[in-house]
C-alpha positions as CSV (number, residue, x, y, z in Angstrom):
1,X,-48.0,-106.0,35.8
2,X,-50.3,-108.5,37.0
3,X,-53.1,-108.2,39.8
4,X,-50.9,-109.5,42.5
5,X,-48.0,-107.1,41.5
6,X,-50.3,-104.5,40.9
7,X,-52.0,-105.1,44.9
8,X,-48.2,-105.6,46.2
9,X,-46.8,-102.1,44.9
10,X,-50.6,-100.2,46.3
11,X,-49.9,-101.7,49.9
12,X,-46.5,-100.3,49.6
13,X,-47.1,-96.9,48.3
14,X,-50.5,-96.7,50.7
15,X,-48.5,-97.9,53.4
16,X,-50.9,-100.9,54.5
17,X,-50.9,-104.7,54.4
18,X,-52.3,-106.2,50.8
19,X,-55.0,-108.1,52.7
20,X,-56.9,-104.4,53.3
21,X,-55.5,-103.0,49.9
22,X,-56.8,-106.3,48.1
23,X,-60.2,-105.6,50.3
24,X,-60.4,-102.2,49.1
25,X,-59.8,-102.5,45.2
26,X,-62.5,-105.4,45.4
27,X,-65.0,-102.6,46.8
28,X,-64.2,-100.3,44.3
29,X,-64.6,-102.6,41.5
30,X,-68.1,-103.6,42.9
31,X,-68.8,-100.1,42.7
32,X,-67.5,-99.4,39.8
33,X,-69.7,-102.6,38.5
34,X,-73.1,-101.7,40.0
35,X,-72.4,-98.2,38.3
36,X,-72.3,-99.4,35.0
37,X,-75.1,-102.0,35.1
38,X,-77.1,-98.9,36.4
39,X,-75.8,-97.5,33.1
40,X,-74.1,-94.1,35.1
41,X,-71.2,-92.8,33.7
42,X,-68.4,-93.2,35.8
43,X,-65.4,-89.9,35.8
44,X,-61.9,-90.1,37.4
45,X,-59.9,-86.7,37.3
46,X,-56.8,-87.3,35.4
47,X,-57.9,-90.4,34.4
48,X,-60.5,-91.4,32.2
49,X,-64.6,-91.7,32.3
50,X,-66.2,-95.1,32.1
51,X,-69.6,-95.3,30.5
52,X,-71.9,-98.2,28.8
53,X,-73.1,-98.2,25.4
54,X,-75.0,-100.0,24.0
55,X,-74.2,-102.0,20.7
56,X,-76.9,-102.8,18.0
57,X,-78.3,-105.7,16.5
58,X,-76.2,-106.9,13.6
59,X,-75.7,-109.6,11.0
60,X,-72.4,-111.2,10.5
61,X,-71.3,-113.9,7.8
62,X,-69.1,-116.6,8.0
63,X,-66.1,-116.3,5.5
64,X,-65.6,-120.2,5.7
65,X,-69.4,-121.5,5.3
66,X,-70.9,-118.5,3.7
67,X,-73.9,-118.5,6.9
68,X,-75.4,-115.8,8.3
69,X,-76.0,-115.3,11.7
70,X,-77.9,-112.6,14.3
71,X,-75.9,-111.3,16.8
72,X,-78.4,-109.8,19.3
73,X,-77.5,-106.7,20.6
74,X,-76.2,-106.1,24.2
75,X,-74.4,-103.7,26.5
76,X,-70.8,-103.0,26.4
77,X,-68.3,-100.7,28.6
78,X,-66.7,-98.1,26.7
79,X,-63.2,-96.1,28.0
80,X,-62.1,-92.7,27.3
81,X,-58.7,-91.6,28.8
82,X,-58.6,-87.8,29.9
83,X,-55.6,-85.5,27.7
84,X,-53.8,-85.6,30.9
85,X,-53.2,-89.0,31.1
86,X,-52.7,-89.0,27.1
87,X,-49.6,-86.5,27.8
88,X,-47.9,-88.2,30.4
89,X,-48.3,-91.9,28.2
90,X,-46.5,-90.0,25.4
């Protein structure tokens, strides 16, 4: 399902026009952005929590050349899906 599928069947099942539903996932995802950068963990009953971790300095090696290089270290988002969600995907 793609974005425009994904807006299309929300309108439906909300029972509004995609314009508003399109307006109100982009809010939500800016939310859901500012959130994160503010490194707060994010938790949605049945769903899953959202939270940023961060990932350490490391060193990685090039199989072709043999060279080493420093990948600095940075912040990444991390997902876990709640049991509920696990259950009904099985």
């Amino acid at each position: 399902m793609n974005n425009k599928e994904f807006i299309a069947e929300l309108a439906r099942r909300t029972k509004s026009n995609a314009k508003e539903t399109q307006q109100r996932m982009n809010i939500l995802v800016k939310e859901i952005t500012e959130h994160l950068c503010n490194e707060d963990l994010i938790s949605i009953t049945n769903f899953g929590t959202f939270e940023t971790k961060k990932r350490l300095e490391r060193v990685l090696v090039s199989p072709t050349t043999g060279q080493r290089m420093l990948v600095p270290p940075k912040m990444v988002v991390g997902f876990k899906q709640s049991n509920v969600l696990k259950s009904k995907i099985q």
